[in-house]
N, C-alpha and C positions, 0 to 999 in steps of 0.2 A: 537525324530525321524524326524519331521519335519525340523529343525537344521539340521541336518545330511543329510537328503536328496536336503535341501538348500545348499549344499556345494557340490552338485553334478556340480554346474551352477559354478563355482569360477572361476577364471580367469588363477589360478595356478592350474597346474597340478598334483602334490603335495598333494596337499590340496582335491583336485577332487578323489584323490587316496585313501587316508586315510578313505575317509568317505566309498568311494567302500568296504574298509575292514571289516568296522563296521556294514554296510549293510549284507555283507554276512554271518557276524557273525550272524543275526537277520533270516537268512533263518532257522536255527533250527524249528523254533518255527513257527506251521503250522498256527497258527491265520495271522502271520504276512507276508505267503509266498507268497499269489495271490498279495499283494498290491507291496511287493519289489523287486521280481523277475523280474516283468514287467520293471522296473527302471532302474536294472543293468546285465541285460542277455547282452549285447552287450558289456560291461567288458570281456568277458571271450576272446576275442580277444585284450586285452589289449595291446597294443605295444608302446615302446618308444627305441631310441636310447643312452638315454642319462642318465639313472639311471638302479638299480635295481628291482626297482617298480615292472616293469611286472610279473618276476620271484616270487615277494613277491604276489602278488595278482591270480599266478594261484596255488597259493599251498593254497591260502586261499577259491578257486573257488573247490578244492579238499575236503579240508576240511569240505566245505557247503553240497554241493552236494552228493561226493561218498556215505555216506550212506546210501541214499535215494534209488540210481538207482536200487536196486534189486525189492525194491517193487512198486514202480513206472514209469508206462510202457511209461507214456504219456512225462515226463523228460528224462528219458532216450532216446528217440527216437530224442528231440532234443538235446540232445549232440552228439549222434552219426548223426546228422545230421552236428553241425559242425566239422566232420574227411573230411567233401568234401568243407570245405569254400576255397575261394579261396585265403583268408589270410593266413598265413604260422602261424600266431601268433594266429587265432580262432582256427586252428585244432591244435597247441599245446595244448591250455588252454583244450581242449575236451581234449584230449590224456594225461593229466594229471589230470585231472574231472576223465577217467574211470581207473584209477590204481589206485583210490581212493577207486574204488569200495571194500567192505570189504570181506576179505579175497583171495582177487586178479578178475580180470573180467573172465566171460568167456570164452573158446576156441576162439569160431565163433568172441565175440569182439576184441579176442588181436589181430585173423588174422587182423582185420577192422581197429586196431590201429598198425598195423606195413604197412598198407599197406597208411594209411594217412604219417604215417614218410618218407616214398619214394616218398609222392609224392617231386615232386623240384619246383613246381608253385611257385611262392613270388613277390613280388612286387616289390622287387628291381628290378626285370626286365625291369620295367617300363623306363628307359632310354634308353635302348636298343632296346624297343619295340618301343617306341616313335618316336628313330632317322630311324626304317624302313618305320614307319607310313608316315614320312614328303614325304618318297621318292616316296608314294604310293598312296596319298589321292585325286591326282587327276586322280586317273586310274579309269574308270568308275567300271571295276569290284573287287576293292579291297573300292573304296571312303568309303563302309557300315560300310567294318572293321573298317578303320581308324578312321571315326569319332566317332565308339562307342568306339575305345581305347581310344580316347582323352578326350571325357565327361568323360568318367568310372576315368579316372586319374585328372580329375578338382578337383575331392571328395577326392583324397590322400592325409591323414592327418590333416583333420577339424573334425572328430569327437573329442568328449571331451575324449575319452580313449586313441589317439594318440597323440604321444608328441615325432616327427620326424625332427631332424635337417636337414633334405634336401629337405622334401615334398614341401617347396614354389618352391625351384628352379624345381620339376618339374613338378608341377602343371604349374606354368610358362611354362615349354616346351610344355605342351599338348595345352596352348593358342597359344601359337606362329608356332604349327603344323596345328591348324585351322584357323591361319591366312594365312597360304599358301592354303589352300583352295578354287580355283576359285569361284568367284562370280556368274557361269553361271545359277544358280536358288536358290531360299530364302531359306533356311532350319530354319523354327520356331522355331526347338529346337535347333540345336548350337545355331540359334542368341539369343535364352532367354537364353540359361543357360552362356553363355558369359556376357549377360545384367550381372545376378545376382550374375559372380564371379565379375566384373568391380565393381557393387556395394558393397558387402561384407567381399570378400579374404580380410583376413588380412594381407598379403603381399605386398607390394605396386609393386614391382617386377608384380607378376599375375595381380596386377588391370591394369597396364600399357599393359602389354602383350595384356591381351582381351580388353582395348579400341581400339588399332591398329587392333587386328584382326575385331571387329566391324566398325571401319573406313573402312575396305576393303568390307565386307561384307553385307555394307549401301547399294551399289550401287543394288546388284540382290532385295534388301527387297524395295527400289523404283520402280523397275522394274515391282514388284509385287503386288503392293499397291500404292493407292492416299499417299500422306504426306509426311514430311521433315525428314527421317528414319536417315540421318547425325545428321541434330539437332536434335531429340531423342536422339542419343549416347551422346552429347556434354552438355546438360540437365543434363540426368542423372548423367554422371561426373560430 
C-alpha cells in the first residue's frame, strides 16, 4: 500500500492515475477507509483533456463509494456536497458516485443530481472571463472581482488529478491580467502568490508572465515598505 500510495507523487499522470484505481479498490475494506479516503477524495474531480483516464476513474469512484451512500450519512453528505463544486468534472464524478447508489438514488437526490447536470459553470470560461477581467481590474468597483478571478485561475491545473493541455496558457493570462494592474497600493497577496507562481509554475510561459507583473508591482511594495522590493523579484528569479 505504501508503494501505491507513493505513486500518488509521480511525475506521470498515468501512473498517478493507476494507483488512484488501486486505492479505491482498497476503500471496500473499512479497516483501510479513514487512512485512504483522506488521500484521494480530491480524485473524484479528476480531469484531463488528453486520455480516458477521467471516465475510467469515476466509474471506479462509483464502484467504491455507491454502496456505501445508503448507510452512511456523514459520505454521503459529501458527495452531494460536490453537485455545487464549481468544477464541472467534481460534480460529474458526484453525479456518477450517486447512480451508483444500489438499486438506483433517491427521488429528492436525482432532483439534486439533474439539477447539478444544468448547471453550465466550467472552467473553460476561464479565458473569457479573464479577457473581461483585464478590461476591468483597474475600476475601483470591480478591482475585488478581478483579482480573485485571476489568483483563483493561478491554481488551474497544478493539482496532481489535472492533466490540462491549455491550463499553462491561462494561468499565464491571469499573470499577465495582474500585471495590468496599477501600482497605486501594495496588495501582499497578489504580490506573494505571484512570488510563488514565478518560483514554481512549471511553465516557464507563467513564471515569465508574473516576473513582469512583479517588476511592475515592485514600485507600490517600495512605496509601502523600507527595502529593495525590485531586487527581491530579481533574487528570487
Amino acid at each position: 500500500c505504501s508503494a501505491v500510495l507513493g505513486a500518488l507523487n509521480d511525475t506521470a499522470f498515468d501512473v498517478r492515475a493507476a494507483a488512484i484505481r488501486v486505492l479505491l479498490s482498497g476503500l471496500d475494506e473499512p479497516q483501510h477507509f479513514s487512512e485512504l479516503f483522506p488521500r484521494v477524495r480530491s480524485w473524484i474531480g479528476c480531469d484531463s483533456n488528453y486520455s480516458s483516464i477521467p471516465s475510467k476513474i469515476r466509474e471506479s469512484w462509483g464502484t467504491a463509494l455507491g454502496p456505501h451512500l445508503p448507510e452512511d450519512p456523514t459520505l454521503r453528505d459529501w458527495v452531494l456536497e460536490r453537485l455545487g463544486d464549481v468544477r464541472w468534472s467534481s460534480r460529474l464524478g458526484a453525479v456518477l458516485t450517486l447512480l451508483a447508489w444500489p438499486g438506483g438514488p433517491p427521488r429528492e437526490i436525482v432532483e439534486r443530481i439533474f439539477l447539478a447536470l444544468k448547471d453550465r459553470r466550467g472552467l473553460e470560461s476561464y479565458p473569457a472571463r479573464l479577457t473581461a477581467a483585464s478590461f476591468l481590474i483597474n475600476r475601483n468597483e470591480d478591482r475585488g472581482s478581478s483579482v480573485d478571478l485571476c489568483l483563483e485561475t493561478l491554481d488551474y491545473g497544478i493539482e496532481s488529478w489535472e492533466w490540462l493541455s491549455r491550463a499553462g496558457q491561462i494561468r499565464k493570462q491571469a499573470a499577465l491580467v495582474l500585471g495590468k494592474l496599477e501600482p497605486l497600493e501594495h496588495n501582499e497577496r497578489v504580490y506573494s502568490r505571484l512570488l510563488r507562481v514565478m518560483k514554481e509554475d512549471e511553465n516557464a510561459g507563467v513564471r515569465d508572465a508574473a516576473y513582469n507583473a512583479l517588476v511592475r508591482l515592485a514600485g507600490a511594495r517600495d512605496r509601502n515598505r523600507t527595502g529593495a522590493s525590485l531586487f527581491e523579484v530579481e533574487e528570487s528569479r
